[in-house]
C-alpha positions in Angstrom: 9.9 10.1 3.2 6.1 10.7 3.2 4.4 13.1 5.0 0.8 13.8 5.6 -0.1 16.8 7.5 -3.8 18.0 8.6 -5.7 16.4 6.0 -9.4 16.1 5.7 -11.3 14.1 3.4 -15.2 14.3 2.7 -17.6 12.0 1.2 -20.5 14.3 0.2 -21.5 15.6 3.4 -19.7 13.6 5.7 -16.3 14.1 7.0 -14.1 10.9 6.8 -11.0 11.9 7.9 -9.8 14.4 10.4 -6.9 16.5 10.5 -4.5 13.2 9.8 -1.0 13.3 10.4 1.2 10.5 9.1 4.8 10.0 8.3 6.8 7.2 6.5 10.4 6.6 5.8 12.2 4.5 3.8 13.3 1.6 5.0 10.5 1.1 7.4 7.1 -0.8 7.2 4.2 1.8 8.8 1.3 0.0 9.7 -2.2 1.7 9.8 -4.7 0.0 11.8 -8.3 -0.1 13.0 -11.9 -1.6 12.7 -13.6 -1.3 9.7 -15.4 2.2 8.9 -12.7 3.5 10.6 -11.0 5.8 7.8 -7.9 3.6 6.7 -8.8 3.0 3.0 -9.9 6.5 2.3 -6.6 8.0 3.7 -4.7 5.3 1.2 -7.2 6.5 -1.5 -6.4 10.4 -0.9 -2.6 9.2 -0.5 -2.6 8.0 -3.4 -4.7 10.4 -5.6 -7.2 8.3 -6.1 -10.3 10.6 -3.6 -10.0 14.5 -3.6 -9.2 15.5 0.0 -10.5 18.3 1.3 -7.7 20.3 3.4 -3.5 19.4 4.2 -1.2 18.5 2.6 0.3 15.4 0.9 4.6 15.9 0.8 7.3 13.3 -0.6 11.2 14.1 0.4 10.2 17.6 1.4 8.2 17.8 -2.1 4.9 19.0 -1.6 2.7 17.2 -4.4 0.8 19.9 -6.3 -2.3 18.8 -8.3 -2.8 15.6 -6.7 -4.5 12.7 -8.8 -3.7 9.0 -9.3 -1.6 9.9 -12.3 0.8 12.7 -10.5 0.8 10.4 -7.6 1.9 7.7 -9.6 4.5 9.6 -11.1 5.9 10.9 -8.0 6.6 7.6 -6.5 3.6 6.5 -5.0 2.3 3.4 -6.2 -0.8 1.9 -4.7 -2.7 -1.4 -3.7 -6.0 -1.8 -3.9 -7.8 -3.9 -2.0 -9.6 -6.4 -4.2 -6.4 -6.2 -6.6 -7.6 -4.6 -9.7 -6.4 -7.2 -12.1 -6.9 -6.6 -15.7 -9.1 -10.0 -16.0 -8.7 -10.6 -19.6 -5.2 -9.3 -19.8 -2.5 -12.0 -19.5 0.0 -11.8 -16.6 2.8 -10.2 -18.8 0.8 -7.1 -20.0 -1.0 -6.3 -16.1 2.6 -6.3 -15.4 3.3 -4.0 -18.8 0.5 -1.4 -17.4 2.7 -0.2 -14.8 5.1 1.2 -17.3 2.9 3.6 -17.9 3.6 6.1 -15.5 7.4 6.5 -16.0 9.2 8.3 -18.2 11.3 6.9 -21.1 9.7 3.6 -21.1 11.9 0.7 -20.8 10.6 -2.6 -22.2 10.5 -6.1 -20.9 10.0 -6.9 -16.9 12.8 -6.8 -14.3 14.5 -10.2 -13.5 13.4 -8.9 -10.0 10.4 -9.1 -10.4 10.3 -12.3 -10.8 12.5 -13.7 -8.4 10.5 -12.0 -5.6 7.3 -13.7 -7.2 8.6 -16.7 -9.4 5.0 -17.4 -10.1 4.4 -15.1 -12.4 7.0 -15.9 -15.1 5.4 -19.5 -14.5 2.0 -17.9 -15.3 3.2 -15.3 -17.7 0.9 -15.8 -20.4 -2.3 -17.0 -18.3 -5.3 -14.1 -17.7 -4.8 -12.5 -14.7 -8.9 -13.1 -14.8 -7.6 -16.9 -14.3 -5.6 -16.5 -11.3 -6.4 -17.6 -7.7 -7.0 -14.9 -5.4 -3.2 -15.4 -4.1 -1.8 -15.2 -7.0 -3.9 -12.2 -8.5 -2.4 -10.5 -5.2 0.9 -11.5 -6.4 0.5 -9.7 -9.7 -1.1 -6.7 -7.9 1.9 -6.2 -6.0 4.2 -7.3 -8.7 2.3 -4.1 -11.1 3.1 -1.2 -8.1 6.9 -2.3 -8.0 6.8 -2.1 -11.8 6.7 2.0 -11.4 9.9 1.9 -9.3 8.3 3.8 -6.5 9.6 5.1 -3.2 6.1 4.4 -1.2 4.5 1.4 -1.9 0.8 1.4 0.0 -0.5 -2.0 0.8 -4.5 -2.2 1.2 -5.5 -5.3 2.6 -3.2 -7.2 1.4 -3.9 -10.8 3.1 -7.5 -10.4 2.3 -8.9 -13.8 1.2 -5.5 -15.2 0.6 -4.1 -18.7 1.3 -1.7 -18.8 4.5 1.0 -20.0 2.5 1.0 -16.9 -0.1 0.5 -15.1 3.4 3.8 -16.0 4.1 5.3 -15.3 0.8 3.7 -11.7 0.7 4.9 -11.2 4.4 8.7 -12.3 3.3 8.6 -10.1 0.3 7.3 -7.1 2.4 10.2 -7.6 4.3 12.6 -7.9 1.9 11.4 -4.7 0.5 11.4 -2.9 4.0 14.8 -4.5 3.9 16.6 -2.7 0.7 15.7 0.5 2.1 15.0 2.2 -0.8 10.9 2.1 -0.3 8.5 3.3 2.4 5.5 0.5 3.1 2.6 2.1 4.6 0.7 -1.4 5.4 -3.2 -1.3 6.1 -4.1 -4.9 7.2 -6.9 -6.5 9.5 -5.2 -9.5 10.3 -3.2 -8.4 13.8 -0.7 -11.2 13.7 1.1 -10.2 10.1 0.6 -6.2 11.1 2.0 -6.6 14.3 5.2 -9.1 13.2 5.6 -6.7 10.3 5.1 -2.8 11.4 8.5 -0.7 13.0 6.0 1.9 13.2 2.1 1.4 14.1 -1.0 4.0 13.7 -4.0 2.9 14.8 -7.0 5.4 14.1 -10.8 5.3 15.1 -13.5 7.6 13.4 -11.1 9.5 11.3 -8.6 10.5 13.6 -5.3 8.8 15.1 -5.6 7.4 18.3 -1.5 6.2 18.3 1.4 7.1 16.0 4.6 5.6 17.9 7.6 3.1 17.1 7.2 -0.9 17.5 9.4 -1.0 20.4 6.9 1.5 22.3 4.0 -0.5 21.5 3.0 -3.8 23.5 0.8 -6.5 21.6 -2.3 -6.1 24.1 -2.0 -2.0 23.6 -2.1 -2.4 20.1 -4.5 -5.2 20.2 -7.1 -2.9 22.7 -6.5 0.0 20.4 -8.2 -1.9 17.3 -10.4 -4.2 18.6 -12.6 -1.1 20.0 
């Protein structure tokens, strides 16, 4: 499980985020939500080692994570997605997917038949730049790299942004199927209400760098939720 206690992030002067408290298990999609500005990004970011925070403390099964940076992160479990993807543009599908070897320890070579089976397009498109893809299917690949690292919190930035409502679909049946194993905790920040809400067993909805709700679907009504981020 992932737990986030008291932490504070700063961007120069500014204080971004404000005494956060999160928790995701295994097995369950956790959906962050909110306007825009409101802090969701930068608590991924610091989750994932990518932005210093300031104060708290960042723990994975009862591990607290010492140094924290996007490599130690990566290596404990935690694999992130960005929004606006990342792809290597003039690296072909097979070697973005390759990069996420990277970070684990006796490195195995060749993809997982998984993989592909939860996006067949990619072996389809193995050898085309990820540079070349559609937005869809550079999302695809994005996703595709995190699992790659095996790890046991996947966090999803924006991950419908810009994409075509049939990939939609596909992305929201293979966060599912993920949620579904059990073996990974999704921590899910997305602006489009309908997949967040269909998706989440546990929403978070925050405003100016604090949480304004941290409870279980079945305690949350669709107009609720819908106030809470719509403010």
């Amino acid at each position: 499980m992932l737990e986030v206690k008291d932490l504070t992030l700063k961007y120069g002067q500014s204080q971004i985020l404000n005494g956060i408290n999160l928790s995701a298990k295994k097995g369950e999609i956790t959906a962050v939500m909110g306007t825009n500005g409101v802090g969701k990004t930068s608590l991924l970011k610091a989750i994932a080692g990518r932005h210093p925070f300031a104060s708290g403390a960042i723990s994975l099964d009862g591990q607290v994570l010492g140094k924290h940076s996007a490599v130690n992160a990566a290596r404990a479990g935690i694999a992130y997605v960005p929004q606006g993807r990342e792809v290597f543009p003039m690296m072909t599908v097979t070697e973005n997917l390759e990069t996420g070897f990277a970070c684990l320890e006796g490195r195995a070579h060749g993809v997982p038949d998984h993989i592909y089976d939860l996006f067949p397009v990619l072996r389809d498109m193995s050898a085309r730049r990820g540079g070349d893809l559609s937005g869809g299917q550079q999302q695809q690949l994005a996703i595709a790299r995190a699992l790659i690292t095996k790890p046991s919190v996947l966090l999803l930035d924006e991950p419908t942004e810009g994409i075509q409502p049939n990939i939609i679909k596909h992305i929201g049946e293979v966060i599912q199927k993920l949620r579904d194993q059990g073996e990974i905790a999704i921590v899910l920040v997305e602006q489009f209400f309908d997949f967040a809400f269909e998706l989440g067993d546990r929403f978070v909805t925050m405003d100016r760098g604090t949480v304004t709700l941290d409870d279980v679907s079945a305690n949350v009504g669709r107009e609720q939720l819908l106030e809470l981020v719509s403010v």
